[in-house]
C-alpha positions as CSV (number, residue, x, y, z in Angstrom):
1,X,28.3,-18.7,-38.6
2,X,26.0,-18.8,-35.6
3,X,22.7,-18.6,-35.8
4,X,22.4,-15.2,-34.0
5,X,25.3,-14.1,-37.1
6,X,22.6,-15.6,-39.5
7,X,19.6,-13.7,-38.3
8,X,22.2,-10.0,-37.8
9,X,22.5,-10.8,-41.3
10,X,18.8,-11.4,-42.5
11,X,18.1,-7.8,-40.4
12,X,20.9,-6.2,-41.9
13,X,20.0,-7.4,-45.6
14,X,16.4,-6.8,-45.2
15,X,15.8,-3.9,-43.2
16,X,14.0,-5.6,-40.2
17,X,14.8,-5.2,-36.8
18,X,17.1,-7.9,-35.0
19,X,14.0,-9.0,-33.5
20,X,11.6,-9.2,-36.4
21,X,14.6,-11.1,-38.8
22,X,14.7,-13.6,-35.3
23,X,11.2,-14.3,-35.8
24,X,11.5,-15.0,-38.9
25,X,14.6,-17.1,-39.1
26,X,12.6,-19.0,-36.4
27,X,9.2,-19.3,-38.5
28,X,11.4,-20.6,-41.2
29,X,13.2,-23.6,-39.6
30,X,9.8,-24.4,-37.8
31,X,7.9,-24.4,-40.5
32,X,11.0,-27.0,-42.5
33,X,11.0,-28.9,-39.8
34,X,7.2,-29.3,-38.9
35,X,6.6,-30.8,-42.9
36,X,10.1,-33.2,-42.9
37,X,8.1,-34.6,-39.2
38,X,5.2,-35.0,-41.8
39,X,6.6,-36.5,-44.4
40,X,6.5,-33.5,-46.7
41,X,9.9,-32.5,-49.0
42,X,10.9,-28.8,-49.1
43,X,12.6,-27.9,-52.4
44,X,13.5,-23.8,-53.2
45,X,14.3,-23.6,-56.3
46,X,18.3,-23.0,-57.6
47,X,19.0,-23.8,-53.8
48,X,18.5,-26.8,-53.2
49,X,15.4,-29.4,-51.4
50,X,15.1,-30.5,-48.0
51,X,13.4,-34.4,-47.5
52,X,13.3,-36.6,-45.1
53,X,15.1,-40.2,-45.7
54,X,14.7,-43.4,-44.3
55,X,17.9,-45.3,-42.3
56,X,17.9,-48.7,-42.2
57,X,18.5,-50.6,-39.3
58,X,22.5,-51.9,-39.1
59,X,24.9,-53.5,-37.0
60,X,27.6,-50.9,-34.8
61,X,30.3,-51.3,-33.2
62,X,31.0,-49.9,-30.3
63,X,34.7,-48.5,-30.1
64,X,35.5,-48.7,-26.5
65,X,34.7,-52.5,-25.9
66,X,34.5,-53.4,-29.5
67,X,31.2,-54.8,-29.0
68,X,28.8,-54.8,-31.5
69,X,25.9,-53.2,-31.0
70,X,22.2,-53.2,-32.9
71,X,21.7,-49.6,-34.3
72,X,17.6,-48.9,-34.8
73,X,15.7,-47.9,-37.9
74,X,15.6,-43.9,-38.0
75,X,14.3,-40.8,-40.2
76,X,17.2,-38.3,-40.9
77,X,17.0,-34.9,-43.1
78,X,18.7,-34.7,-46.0
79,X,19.8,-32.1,-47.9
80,X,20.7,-31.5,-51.4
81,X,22.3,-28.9,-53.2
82,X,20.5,-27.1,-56.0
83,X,22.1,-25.5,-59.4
84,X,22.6,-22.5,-58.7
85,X,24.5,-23.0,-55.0
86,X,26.0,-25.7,-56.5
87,X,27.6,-22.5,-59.3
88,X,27.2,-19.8,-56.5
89,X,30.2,-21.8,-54.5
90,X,32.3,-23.2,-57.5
91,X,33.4,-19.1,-58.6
């Protein structure tokens, strides 16, 4: 599913317009990505909770000339899986 699928979708479900359900779908993954850049966890209930994790730093290797390479310290997003999506996709 593309994202313009997803927000055909949140129009068709909620009786916006195309463009209103863009705006929105937009608002929302701003506003989930503007608190994991602060720090801040997202958890919806029965859905599931959005955080931010620390990566440590590690040793690569690079799979062309097999030589290893340093890989940096990062923040990634991480997602897990509430209850109820957890049941909602084991029927």
């Amino acid at each position: 599913m593309t994202k313009q699928d997803f927000i055909n979708q949140v129009a068709q479900k909620s009786g916006l317009s195309a463009r209103d359900a863009g705006k929105a779908v937009d608002a929302f993954l701003e506003s989930i990505t503007d608190t994991l850049k602060s720090g801040d966890s997202v958890n919806f209930t029965g859905f599931g909770k959005f955080s931010p994790a620390a990566r440590a730093a590690r040793q690569g290797v690079n799979p062309r000339t097999g030589e290893r390479v340093q890989i940096a310290a990062t923040t990634v997003p991480k997602f897990s899986a509430g209850s109820q999506l957890k049941a909602a996709l084991k029927s």
